[in-house]
N, C-alpha and C positions, 0 to 999 in steps of 0.2 A: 358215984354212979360210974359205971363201968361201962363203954361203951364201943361192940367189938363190930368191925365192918368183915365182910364176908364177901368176896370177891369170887365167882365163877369167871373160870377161863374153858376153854374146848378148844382145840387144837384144830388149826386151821380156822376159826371162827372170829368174827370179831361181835363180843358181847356189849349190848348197850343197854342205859336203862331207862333211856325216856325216847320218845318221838321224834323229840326237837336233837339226841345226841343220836340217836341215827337217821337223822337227815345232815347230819354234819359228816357224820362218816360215808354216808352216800354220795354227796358231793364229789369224792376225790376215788369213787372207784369209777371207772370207764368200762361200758359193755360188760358188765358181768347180770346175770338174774339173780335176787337178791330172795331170799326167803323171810316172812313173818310166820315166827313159830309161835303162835298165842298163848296163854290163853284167850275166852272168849273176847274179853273188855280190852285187849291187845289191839286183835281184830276189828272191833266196831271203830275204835279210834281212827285206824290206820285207812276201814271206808269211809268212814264219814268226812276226813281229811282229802276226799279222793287219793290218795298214794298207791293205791295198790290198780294193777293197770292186768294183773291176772291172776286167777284161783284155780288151782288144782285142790278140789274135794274129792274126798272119796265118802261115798254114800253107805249103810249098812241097812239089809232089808229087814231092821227088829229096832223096837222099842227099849232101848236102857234108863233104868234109872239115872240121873246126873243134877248136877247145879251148874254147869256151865255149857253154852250151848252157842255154837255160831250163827251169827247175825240172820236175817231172812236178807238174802240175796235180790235187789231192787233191779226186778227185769228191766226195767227204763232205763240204767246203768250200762246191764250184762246182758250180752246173750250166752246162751250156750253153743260152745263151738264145738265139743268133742264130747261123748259119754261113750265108754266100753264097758257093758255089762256082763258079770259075773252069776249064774248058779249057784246054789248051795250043792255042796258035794263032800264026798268023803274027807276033803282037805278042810274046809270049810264049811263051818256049819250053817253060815248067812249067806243071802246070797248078797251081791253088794257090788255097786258100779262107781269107775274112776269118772269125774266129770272135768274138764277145762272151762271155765268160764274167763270171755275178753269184756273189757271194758269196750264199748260202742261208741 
């Protein structure tokens, strides 16, 4: 049995592969904002954990097909602090709004 490990690196980035090994990397950065790029079951860990203390979503005005989809957002948690809405337009075929959501 052959067995080949596969290691992602991104330049500037530091990659992890579980919860627990980016809370250890966290630890030792100071004041920087930290991004969770999911997928969805990334995401739900990371609320359900409470860790994530802000969301920047962007919203799209159409229904896609998918299997993977972001958690529903527990207003009890968040408010919504910012949403800037978008039109659909010659650049853009959807219309579609950036939202911030804080933890409360």
């Amino acid at each position: 049995l052959l067995l080949l490990e596969i290691i992602y690196k991104a330049e500037g980035c530091v990659v992890v592969n579980s919860i627990d090994e980016s809370l250890k990397v966290l630890n030792n950065i100071e004041n920087k904002e930290v991004f969770v790029i999911g997928g969805g079951e990334i995401y739900k860990k990371f609320l359900e954990k409470g860790l994530i203390d802000r969301m920047y979503i962007t919203h799209i005005d159409e229904y896609f097909d998918g299997d993977t989809f972001f958690p529903k957002i527990d207003s009890s948690d968040f408010t919504l602090s910012n949403e800037v809405t978008h039109a659909a337009h010659e650049k853009h075929a959807y219309g579609f709004s950036f939202q911030t959501w804080l933890r409360k």
